[in-house]
C-alpha positions in Angstrom: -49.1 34.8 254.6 -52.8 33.6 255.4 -56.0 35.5 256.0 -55.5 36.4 259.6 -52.8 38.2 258.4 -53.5 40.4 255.4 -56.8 42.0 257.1 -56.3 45.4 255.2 -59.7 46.8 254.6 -60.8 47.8 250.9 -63.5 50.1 250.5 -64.9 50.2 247.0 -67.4 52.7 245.7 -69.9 51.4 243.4 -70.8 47.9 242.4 -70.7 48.2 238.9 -69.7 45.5 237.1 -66.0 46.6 237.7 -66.1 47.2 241.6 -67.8 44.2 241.8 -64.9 42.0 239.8 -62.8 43.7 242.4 -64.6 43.0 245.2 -64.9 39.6 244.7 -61.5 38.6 243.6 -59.7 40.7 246.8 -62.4 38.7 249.1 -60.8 35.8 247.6 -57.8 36.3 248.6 -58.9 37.3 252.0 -59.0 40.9 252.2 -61.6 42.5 254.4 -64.0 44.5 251.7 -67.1 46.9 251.7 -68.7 47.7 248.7 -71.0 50.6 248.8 -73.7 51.1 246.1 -75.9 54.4 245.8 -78.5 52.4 244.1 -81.1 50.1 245.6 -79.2 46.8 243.5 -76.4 46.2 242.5 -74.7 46.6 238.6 -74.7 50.6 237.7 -75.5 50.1 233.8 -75.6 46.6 233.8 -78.5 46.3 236.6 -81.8 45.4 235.9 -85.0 47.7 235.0 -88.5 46.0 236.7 -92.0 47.6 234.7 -94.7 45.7 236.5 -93.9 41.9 235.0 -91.5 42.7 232.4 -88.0 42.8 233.0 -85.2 45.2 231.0 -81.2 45.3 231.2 -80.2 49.2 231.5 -77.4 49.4 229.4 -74.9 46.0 228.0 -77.1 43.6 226.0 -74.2 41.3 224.5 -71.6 39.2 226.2 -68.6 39.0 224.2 -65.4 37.2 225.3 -67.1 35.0 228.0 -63.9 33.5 229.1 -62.8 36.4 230.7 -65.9 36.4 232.9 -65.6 32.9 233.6 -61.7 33.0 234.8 -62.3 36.1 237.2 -64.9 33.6 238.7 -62.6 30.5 238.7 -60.1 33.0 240.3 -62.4 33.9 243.1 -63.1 30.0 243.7 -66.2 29.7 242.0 -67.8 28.3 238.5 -70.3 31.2 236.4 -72.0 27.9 235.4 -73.2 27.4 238.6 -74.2 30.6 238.8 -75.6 32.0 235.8 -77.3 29.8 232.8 -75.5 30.9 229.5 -77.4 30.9 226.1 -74.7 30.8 222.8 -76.6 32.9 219.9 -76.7 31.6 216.9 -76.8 33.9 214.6 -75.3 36.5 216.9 -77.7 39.1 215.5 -79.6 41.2 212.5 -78.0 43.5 210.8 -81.1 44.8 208.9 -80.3 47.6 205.7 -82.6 49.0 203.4 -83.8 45.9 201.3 -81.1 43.2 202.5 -80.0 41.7 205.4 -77.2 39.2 206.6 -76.8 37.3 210.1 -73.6 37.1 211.1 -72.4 33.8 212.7 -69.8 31.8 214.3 -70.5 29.2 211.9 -67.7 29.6 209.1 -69.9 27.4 206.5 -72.8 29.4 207.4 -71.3 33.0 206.9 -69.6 32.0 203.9 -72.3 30.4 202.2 -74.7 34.0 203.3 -71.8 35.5 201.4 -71.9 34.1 198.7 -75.2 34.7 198.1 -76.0 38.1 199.5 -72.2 39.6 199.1 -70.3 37.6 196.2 -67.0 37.9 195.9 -66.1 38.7 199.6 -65.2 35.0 200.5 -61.6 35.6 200.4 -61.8 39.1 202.2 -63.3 36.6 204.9 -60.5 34.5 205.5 -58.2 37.2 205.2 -60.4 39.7 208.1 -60.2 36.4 210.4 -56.6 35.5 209.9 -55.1 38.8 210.2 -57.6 40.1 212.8 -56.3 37.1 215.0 -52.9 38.1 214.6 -53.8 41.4 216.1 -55.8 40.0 218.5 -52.8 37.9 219.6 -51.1 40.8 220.1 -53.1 43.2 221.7 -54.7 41.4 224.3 -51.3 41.6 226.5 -51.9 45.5 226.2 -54.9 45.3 227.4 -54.2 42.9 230.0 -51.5 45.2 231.9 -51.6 47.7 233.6 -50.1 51.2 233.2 -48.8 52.8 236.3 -45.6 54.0 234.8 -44.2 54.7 231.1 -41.8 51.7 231.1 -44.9 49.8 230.9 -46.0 51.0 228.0 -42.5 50.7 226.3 -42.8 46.7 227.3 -41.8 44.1 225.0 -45.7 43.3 224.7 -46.3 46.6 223.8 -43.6 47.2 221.3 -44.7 43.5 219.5 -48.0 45.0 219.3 -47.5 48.5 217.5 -47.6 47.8 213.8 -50.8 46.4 215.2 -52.3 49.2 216.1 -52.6 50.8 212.3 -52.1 54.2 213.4 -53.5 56.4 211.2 -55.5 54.2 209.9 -59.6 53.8 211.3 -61.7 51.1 211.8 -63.6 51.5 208.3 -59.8 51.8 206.2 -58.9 48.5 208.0 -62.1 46.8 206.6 -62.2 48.6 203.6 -59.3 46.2 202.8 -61.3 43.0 203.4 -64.4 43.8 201.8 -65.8 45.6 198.4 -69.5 45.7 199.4 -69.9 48.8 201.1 -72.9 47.0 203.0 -70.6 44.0 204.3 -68.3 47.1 205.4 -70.3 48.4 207.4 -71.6 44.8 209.0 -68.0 44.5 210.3 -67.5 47.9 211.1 -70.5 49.3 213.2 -69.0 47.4 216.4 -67.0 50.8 217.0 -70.6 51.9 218.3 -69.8 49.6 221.5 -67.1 51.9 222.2 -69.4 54.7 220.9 -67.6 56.0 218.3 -67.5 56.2 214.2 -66.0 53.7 212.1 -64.5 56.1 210.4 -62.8 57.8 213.3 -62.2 55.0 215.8 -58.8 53.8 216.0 -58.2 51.0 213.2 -56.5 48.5 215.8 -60.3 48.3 217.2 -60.8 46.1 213.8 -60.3 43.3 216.2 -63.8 43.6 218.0 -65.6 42.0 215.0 -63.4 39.1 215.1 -64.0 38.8 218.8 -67.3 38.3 218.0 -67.1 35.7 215.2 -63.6 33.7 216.9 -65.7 33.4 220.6 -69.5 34.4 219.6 -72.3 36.1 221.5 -73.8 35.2 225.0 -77.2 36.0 227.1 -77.9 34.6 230.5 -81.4 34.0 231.1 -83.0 36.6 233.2 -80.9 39.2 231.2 -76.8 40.2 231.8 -78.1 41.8 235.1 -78.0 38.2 236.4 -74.5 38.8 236.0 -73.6 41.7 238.1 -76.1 39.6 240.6 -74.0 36.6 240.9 -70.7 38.4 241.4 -72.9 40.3 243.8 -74.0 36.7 246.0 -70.1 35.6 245.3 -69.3 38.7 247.2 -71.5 37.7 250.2 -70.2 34.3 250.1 -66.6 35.7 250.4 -67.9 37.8 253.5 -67.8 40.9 251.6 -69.8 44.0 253.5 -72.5 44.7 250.0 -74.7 48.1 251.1 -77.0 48.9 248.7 -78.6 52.6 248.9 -75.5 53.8 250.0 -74.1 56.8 248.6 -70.9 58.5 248.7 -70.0 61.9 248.9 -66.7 62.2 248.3 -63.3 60.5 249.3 -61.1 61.5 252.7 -58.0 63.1 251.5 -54.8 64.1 253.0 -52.4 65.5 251.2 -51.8 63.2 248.1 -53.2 59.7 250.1 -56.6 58.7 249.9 -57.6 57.3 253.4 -61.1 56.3 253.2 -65.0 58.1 252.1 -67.3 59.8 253.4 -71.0 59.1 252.7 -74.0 61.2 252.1 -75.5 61.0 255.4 -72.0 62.6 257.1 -70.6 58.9 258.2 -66.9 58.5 257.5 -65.3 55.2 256.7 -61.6 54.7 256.8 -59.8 51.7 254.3 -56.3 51.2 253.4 -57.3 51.3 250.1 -60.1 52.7 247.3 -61.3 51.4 244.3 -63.2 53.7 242.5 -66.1 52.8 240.0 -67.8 55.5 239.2 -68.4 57.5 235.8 -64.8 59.0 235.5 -65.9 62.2 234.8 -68.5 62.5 237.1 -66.1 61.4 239.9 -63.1 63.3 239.3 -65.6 66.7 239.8 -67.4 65.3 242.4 -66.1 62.5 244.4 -62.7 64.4 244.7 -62.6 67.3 247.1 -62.5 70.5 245.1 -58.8 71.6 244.4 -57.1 68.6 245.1 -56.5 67.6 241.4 -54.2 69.0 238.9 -54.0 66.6 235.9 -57.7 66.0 236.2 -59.1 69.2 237.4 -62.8 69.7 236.2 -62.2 72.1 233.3 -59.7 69.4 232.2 -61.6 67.0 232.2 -64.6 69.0 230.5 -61.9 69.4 227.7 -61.6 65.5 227.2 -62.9 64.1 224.3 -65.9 61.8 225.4 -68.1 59.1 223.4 -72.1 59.9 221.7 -75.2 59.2 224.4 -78.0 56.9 223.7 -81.5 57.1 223.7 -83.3 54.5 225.3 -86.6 52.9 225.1 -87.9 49.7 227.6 -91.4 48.6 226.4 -93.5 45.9 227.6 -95.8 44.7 225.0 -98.3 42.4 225.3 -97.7 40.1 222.0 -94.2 39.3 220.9 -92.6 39.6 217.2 -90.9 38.2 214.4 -87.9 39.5 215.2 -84.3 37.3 216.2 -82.8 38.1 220.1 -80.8 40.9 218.6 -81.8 42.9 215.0 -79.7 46.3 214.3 -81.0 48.7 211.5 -79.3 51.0 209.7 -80.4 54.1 208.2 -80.0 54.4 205.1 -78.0 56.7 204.7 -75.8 55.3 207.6 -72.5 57.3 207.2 -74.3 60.5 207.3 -76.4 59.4 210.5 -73.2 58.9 211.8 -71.6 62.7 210.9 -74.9 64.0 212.7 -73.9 62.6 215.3 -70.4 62.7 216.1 -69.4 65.7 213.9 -72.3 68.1 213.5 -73.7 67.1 216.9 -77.5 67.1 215.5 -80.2 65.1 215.6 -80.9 62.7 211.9 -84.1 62.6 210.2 -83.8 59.2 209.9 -81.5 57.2 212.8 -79.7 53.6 212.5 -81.3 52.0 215.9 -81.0 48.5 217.8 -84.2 46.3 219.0 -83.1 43.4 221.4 -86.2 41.2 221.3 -85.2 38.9 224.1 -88.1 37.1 224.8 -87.7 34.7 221.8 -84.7 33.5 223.5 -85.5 34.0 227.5 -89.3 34.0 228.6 -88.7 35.3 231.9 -88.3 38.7 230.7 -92.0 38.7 230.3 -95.5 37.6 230.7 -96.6 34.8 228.8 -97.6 36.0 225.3 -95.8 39.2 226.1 -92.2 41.2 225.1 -89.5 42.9 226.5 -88.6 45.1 224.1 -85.5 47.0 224.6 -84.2 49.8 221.9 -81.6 52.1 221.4 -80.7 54.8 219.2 -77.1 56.3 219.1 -77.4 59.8 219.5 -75.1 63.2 220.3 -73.5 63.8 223.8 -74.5 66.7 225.6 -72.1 68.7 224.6 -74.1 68.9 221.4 -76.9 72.0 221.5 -80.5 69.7 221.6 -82.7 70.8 224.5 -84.1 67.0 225.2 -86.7 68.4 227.5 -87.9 70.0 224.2 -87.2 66.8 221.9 -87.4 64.0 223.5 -91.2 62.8 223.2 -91.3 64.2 219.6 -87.9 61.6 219.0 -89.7 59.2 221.4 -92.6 58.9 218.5 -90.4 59.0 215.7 -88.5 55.8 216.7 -92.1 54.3 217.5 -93.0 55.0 213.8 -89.3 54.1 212.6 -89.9 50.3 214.7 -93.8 50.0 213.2 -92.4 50.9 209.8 -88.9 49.6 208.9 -89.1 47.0 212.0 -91.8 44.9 211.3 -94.1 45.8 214.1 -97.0 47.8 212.6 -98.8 47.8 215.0 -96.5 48.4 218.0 -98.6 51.6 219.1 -101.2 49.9 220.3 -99.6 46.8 222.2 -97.4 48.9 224.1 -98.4 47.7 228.3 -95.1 49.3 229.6 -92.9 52.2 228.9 -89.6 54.0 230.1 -87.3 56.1 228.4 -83.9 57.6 229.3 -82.7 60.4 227.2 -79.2 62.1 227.5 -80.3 64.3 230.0 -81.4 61.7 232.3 -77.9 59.4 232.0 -76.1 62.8 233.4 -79.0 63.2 236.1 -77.6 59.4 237.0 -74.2 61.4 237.3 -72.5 60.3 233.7 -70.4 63.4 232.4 -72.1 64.8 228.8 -74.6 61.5 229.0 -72.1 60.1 227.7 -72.8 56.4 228.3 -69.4 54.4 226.8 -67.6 57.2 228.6 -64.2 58.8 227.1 -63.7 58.1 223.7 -60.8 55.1 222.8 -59.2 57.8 220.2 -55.9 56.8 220.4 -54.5 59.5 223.1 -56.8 58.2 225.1 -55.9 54.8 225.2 -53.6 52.4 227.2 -51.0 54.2 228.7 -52.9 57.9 227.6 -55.9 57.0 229.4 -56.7 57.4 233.1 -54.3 54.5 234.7 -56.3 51.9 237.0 -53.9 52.8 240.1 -55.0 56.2 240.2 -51.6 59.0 239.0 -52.9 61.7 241.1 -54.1 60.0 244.8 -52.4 57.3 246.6 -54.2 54.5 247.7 -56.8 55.2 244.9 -57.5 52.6 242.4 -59.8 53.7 239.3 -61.8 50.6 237.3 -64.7 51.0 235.1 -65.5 52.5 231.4 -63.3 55.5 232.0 -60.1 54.1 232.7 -58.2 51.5 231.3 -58.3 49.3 229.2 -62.1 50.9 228.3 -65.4 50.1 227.9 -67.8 47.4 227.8 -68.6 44.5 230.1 -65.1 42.5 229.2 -62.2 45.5 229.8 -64.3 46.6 232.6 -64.2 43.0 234.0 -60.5 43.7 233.2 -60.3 46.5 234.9 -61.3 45.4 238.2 -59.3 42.5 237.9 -56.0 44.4 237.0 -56.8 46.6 240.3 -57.4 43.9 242.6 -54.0 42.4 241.1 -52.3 45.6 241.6 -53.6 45.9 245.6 -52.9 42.1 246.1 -49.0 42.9 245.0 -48.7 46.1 246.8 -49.7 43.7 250.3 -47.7 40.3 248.7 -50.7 38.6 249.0 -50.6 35.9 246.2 -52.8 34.6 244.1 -53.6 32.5 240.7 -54.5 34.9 237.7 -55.4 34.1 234.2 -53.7 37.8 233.6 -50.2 37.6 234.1 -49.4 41.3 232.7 -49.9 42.6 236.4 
């Protein structure tokens, strides 16, 4: 079957970094596609922030398993190294504690020998953590890979290899506990599960696996910041002859009876596809993008009731000197484990919060003026289902984690350089239509997870394909790249359109 023949039209809401892996993959293989975006670029949480000269990523700051980026570019035809110039970090990051610190690396020599020094008698916990964690690894990544439109998927041989894997009832922090005796060097390979936004000591122990991701394939940044990212697969779409329009929002999808047959947009027009792919915050648009009364399964008070991941507060400042600090420093209260309860079980705002400084500039001067700093920082805080009015709190915590950066950051004098300033609180993530503020979107507990979680070819609508955060296999910037490539796999089968994949679980 060529091109001329296979014309069916793919409408896909939001050019995230999910819709856009769809996108351009089902370009690729010759399907007619619009991509609509309500914002004025491309990306979602992954676009770019511009304050007059300095230069901020919204939300993902670390690119973990680049391979998977760089085969759902080979698959569409194209090289990322053409596209995007990659940085490796080495060290990967800071992981800063009350009077010690320790830099995780891919180096082996060089994470034993900090080891050693700072965290004796953890060397063979090391080797055992990489070993094992590979092991999983090995056997997970098929789960994650495939899709779950039906239960005999998740009964697959791939899945039943991989459940002694999954340490059920086990969380991250038992898993590591059984590596390491420092309760520090815990806690460096355990405070990963905040990428899914979730405790260590409640996220699902088969997540143990993301630290070793990071130390088996290391850490990326591509100069001008991951928003380059979204932007490449954005010009890769335009290559392929993809329709990109940018301030574009929808209102909701056409529906007749269970079959999805196209969207209408804000300003009334109505545009008809043989398919949908969906990225949009799941909660947000299963009670909005969904005409009311359709859904059963998902039905707004459901999905109210679903267990979602903490918020974030975020800072972007542009200073006008630049620090002593690496690309990426994390700090950790110190009283970490209780920072953590405040946040995910009492739902309350700590006295003193564990927060994350990406100093960029060291590594990328385009983020800034000469001399000057992007600085971005985030602090892991309650959803809003918790009871803090941020209208009421959010300058008071605004100045706290100014004096927490001038104090236990090593920027004394931060006040007073600051050129540039933005802040997004909870609050203003849901006013970007994210359910709770909620910005890693449903939690990964483990009945929300592969076949438990919301299924990338959508259970409720035909013709409805679901990729992003809030569906499987979850979030951050390599399952969501997953996610759009098992839904453009799934629509290229359903016409018998082939194609080459580096994920053969679909």
């Amino acid at each position: 079957m060529n091109k001329t023949q296979h014309r069916k039209n793919i409408i896909v809401v939001g050019a995230g970094p999910g819709g856009l892996t769809s996108a351009m993959l089902l370009a690729a293989r010759g399907f007619k596609v619009t991509l609509l975006e309500k914002g004025d670029r491309v990306g979602g949480r992954s676009a770019s922030i511009d304050l007059n000269g300095y230069k901020f990523d919204t939300g993902p700051t670390f690119l973990m398993m680049k391979y998977l980026l760089d085969e759902v570019f080979e698959e569409s035809g194209r090289d990322s190294a053409n596209y995007l110039d990659f940085v490796k970090l080495e060290p990967m990051y800071r992981l800063q504690f009350d009077g010690t610190s320790i830099e995780p690396t891919t180096d082996h020599a060089q994470m034993l020998k900090q080891l050693n020094e700072k965290f004796p008698g953890n060397a063979e916990g090391y080797w055992r953590f990489l070993e094992t964690e590979q092991e999983r690894f090995r056997r997970m990544a098929p789960c994650l890979q495939k899709d779950y439109s039906s239960i005999k998927r998740y009964f697959s041989k791939d899945a039943l290899r991989a459940l002694p894997h999954l340490q059920l009832g086990s969380s991250v922090m038992d898993v590591l506990g059984g590596y390491f005796k420092d309760e520090l060097l815990k806690l460096a390979f355990t405070f990963q599960s905040k990428y899914l936004g979730m405790s260590a000591w409640e996220c699902p122990g088969a997540f143990a696996m993301l630290p070793f991701m990071e130390h088996a394939y290391g850490i990326y940044h591509t100069q001008g910041g991951l928003s380059e990212i979204s932007e490449a697969m954005a010009r890769v779409c335009e290559e392929h002859g993809v329709d990109v329009r940018l301030n574009t929002p929808v209102k909701q999808l056409i529906v007749q009876g269970r079959a999805v047959k196209g969207v209408e947009l804000e300003d009334g027009e109505r545009l008809l596809g043989d398919e949908v792919v969906l990225n949009a915050d799941f909660g947000y648009a299963m009670k909005h993008l969904v005409p009311p009364g359709v859904l059963r399964k998902y039905r707004p008070e459901k999905v109210d009731n679903m267990d979602y991941s903490c918020s974030t507060f975020m800072l972007y400042l542009g200073v006008d000197k630049q620090y002593d600090l690496p690309h990426h420093t994390i700090f950790f209260a110190k009283d970490y484990k209780k920072n953590i309860e405040d946040i995910f079980q009492r739902k309350k705002l700590s006295e003193e919060n564990s927060f994350y400084v990406r100093n960029a500039s060291v590594t990328d001067p385009s983020l800034a003026p000469e001399g000057h700093s992007a600085l971005y920082v985030l602090v892991p805080v309650p959803n809003l289902t918790a009871d803090i009015d941020w209208s009421v709190e959010k300058n008071t915590f605004r100045n706290r984690l100014i004096h927490a950066m001038e104090t236990r950051g090593g920027m004394p004098d931060l006040s007073s350089h600051i050129r540039e300033e933005m802040m997004l609180a909870p609050d203003d993530w849901a006013d970007r239509g994210i359910q709770y503020g909620a910005t890693f979107n449903l939690s990964h507990k483990l009945s929300q997870m592969l076949y438990f979680r919301p299924h990338n070819q959508f259970e409720e609508l035909d013709h409805c394909f679901l990729v992003g955060g809030g569906t499987h296999p979850g979030s951050g910037l390599p399952t969501i790249y997953e996610s759009g490539r098992i839904a453009a796999n799934l629509i290229s089968k359903r016409y018998k359109v082939p194609y080459v994949s580096k994920n053969t679980q679909v």
